[in-house]
C-alpha positions as CSV (number, residue, x, y, z in Angstrom):
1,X,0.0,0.0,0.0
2,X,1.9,3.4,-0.7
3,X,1.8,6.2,1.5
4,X,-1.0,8.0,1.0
5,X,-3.4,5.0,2.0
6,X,-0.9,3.6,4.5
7,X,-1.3,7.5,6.1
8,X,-5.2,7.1,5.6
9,X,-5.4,4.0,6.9
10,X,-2.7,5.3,10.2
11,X,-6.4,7.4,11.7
12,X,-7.1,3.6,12.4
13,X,-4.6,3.5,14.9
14,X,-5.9,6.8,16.9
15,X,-8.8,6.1,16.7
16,X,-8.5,2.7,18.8
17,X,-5.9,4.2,21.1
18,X,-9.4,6.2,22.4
19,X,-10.9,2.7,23.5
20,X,-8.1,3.6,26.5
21,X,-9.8,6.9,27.5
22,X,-12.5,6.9,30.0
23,X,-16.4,7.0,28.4
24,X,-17.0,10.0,30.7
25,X,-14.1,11.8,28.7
26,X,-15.2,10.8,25.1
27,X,-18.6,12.3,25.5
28,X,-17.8,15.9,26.9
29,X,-18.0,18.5,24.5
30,X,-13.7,18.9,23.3
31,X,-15.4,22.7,23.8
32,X,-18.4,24.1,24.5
33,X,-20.8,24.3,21.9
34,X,-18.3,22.0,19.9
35,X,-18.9,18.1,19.4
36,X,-17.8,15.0,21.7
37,X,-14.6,13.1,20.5
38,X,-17.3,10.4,20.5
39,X,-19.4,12.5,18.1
40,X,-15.9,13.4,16.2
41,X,-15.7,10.0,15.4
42,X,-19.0,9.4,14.1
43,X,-18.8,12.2,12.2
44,X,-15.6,10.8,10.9
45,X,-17.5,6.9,10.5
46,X,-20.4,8.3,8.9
47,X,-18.5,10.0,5.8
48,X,-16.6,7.1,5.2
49,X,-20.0,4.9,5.3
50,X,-21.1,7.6,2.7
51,X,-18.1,7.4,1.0
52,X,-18.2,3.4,1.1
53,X,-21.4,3.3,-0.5
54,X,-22.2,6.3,-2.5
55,X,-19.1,7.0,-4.1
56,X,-16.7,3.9,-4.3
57,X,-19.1,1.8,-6.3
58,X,-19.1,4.4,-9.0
59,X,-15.3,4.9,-9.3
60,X,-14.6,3.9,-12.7
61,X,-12.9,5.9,-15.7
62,X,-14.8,9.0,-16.7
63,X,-17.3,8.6,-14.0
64,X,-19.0,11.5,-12.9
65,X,-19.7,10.8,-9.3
66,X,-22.6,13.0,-7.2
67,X,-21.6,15.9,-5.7
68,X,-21.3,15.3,-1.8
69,X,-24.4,16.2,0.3
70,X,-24.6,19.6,2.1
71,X,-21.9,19.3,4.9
72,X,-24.0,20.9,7.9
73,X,-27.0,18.4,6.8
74,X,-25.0,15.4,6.7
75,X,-23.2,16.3,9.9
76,X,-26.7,16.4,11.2
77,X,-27.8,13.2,10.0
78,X,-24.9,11.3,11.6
79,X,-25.5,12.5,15.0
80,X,-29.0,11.5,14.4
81,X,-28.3,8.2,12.9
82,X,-25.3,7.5,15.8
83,X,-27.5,8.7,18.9
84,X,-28.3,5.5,20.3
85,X,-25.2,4.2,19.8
86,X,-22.2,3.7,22.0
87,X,-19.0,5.2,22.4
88,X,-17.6,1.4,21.8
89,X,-19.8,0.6,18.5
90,X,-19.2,3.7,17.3
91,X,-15.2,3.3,17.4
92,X,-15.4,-0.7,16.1
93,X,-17.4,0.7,13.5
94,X,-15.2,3.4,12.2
95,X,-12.2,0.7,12.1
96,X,-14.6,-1.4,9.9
97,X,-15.7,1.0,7.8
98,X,-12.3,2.6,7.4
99,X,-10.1,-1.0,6.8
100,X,-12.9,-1.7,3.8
101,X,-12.7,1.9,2.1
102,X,-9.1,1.9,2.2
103,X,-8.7,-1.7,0.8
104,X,-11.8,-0.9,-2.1
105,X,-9.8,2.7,-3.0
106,X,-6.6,1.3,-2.9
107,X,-7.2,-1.7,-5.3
108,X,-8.9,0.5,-8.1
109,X,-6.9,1.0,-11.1
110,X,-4.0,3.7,-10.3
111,X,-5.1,4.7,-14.2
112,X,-8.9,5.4,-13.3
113,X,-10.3,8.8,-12.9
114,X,-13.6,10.4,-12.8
115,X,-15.4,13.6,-11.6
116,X,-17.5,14.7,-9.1
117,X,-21.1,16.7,-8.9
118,X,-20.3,17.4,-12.5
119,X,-17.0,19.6,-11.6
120,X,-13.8,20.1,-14.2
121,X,-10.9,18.6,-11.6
122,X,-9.9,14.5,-12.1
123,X,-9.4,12.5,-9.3
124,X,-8.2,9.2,-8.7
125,X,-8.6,7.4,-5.8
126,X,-5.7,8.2,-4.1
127,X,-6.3,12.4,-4.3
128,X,-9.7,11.4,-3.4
129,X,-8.5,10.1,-0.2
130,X,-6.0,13.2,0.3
131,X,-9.1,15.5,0.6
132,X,-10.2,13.0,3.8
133,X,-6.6,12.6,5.1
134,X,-6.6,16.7,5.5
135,X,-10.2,16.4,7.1
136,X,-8.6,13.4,9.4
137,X,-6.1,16.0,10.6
138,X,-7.9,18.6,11.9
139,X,-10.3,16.4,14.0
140,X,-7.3,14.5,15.3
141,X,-6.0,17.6,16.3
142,X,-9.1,18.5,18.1
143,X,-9.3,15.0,19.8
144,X,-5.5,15.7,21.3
145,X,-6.1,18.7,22.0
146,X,-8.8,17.6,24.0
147,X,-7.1,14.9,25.7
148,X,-4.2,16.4,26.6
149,X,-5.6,19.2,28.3
């Protein structure tokens, strides 16, 4: 796997270093008026769920995938959709999800690329994944932040 996905994959890693943390901890607000980490990482889950489903399928050459949903609704719709679930699930089912999209993105055809919402710039799957590495970054940096204050 080269770097890119190897560094994708890495968020794996954090991620389950948080099954250490107390419960308590994971479901305070990192500020107020801001998320939990446990929210963080359903937000973080839920995308690549979208992702899994909605957009990998379609990755083939000259594809033109959808446009990804309105951020603040879909941001809405996970914490609705994760609500009853636990802290626990929520991290066993980001390392799930996560292992699966990077194994389905990382064995498409380095040659492939394809559009999305109808927009000029080609991706492949691997700068498809950069845009998610960046937004892996700044919630891990909000996480540690938290948990080393």
């Amino acid at each position: 796997m080269n770097k890119t996905f190897n560094q994708f994959s890495k968020t794996i890693d954090e991620v389950l270093k948080l099954k250490e943390t107390s419960r308590t901890k994971l479901c305070e607000a990192i500020r107020e008026g801001k998320w939990s980490i446990r929210e963080i990482v359903g937000h973080l889950y839920y995308w690549d769920k979208f992702n899994l489903e909605k957009m990998v399928p379609l990755m083939v050459q000259d594809a033109d995938l959808p446009k990804f949903p309105d951020h603040d609704q879909h941001n809405e719709e996970a914490v609705t959709f994760l609500k009853d679930y636990s802290v626990e699930t929520i991290i066993d089912n980001f390392v799930v999800t996560r292992k699966e999209l990077t194994e389905r993105i990382s064995s498409l055809d380095g040659d492939v690329r394809f559009t999305i919402g109808g927009g000029k710039r080609k991706f492949s799957g691997e700068s498809f994944v950069k845009i998610f590495i960046k937004h892996d970054a700044h919630h891990l940096k909000q996480i540690n932040e938290k948990l080393h204050k």
